[in-house]
C-alpha positions in Angstrom: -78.5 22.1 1.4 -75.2 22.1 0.3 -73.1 19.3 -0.1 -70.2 18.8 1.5 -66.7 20.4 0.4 -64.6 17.4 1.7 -63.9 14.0 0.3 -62.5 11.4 1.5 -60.4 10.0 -1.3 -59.5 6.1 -1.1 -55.7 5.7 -0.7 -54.1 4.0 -3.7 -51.8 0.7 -3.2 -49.1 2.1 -4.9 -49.2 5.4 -2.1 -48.7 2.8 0.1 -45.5 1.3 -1.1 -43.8 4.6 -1.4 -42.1 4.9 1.9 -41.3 1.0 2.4 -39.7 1.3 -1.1 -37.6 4.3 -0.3 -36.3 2.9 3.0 -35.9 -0.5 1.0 -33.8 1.6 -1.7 -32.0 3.2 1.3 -30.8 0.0 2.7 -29.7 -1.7 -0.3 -27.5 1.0 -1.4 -25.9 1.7 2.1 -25.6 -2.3 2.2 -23.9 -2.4 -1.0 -21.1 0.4 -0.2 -20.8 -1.4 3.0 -19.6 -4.2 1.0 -17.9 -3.4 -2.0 -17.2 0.5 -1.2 -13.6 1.8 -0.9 -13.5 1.4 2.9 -16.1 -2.0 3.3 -15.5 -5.1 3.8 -13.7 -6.2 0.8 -11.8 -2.9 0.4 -10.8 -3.7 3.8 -9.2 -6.9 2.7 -7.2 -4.9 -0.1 -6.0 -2.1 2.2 -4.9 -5.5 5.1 -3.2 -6.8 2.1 -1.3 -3.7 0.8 -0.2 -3.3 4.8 1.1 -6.8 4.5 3.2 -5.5 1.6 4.3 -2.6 2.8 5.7 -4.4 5.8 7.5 -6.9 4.3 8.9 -3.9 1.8 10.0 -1.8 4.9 11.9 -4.8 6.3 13.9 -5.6 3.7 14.6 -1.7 3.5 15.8 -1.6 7.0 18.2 -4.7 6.7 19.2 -3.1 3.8 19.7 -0.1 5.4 21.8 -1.2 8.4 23.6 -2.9 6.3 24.6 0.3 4.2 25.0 1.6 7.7 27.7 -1.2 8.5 29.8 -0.7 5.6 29.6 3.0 6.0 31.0 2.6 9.7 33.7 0.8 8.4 35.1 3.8 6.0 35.1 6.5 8.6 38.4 7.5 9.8 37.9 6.6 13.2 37.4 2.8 12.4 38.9 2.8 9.1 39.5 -0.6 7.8 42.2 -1.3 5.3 40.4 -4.3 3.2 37.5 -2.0 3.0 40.3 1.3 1.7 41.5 -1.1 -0.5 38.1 -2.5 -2.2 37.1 1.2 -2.5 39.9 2.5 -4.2 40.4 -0.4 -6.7 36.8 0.0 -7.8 36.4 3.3 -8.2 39.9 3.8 -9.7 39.0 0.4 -12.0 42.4 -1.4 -11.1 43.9 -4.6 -10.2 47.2 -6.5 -9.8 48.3 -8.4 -12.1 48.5 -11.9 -9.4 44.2 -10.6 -8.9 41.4 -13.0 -10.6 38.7 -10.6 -11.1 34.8 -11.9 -11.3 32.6 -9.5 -13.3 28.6 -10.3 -12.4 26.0 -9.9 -14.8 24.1 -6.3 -14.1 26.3 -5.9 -11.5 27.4 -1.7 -11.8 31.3 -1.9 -11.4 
């Protein structure tokens, strides 16, 4: 009689640990990225922070910017104010009376 073509081979311990290694693999490097990536938790913290920045920065833009907006007001012609005329001219024609004490700043643009 012939013997028989199958055998049944023993699995090995190491076959065995393939798939719970993968998966193990699997989760450490999704939980790492979840962590430290770009958009996990402590890239999270970075991106809060830079918002917090930003916000402050666009605040002190927009005062800055109504104030701008203020002065500007005041040179139109419909609401033209003399002191303001007068401030204008004399600093961009680069003049003053004589009676006039005149303060220069440093890194102040006159």
């Amino acid at each position: 009689m012939p013997r028989a073509a199958t055998r049944q081979r023993k699995q090995s311990k190491f076959r065995r640990l393939i798939t719970p290694a993968i998966a193990i693999a699997a989760l450490a490097y999704f939980g790492f990225h979840a962590m430290n990536g770009e958009l996990g938790l402590v890239g999270r913290a970075l991106i809060e922070n830079r918002v917090a920045e930003l916000e402050t920065e666009l605040g002190e833009l927009t005062k800055e910017r109504q104030q701008l907006v203020a002065r500007v007001s005041l040179l139109r012609p419909e609401s033209l104010d003399p002191d303001m005329l007068d401030e204008r001219a004399r600093l961009t024609l680069n003049l003053a009376n004589t009676n006039e004490l005149v303060v220069l700043r440093p890194g102040h643009r006159y």
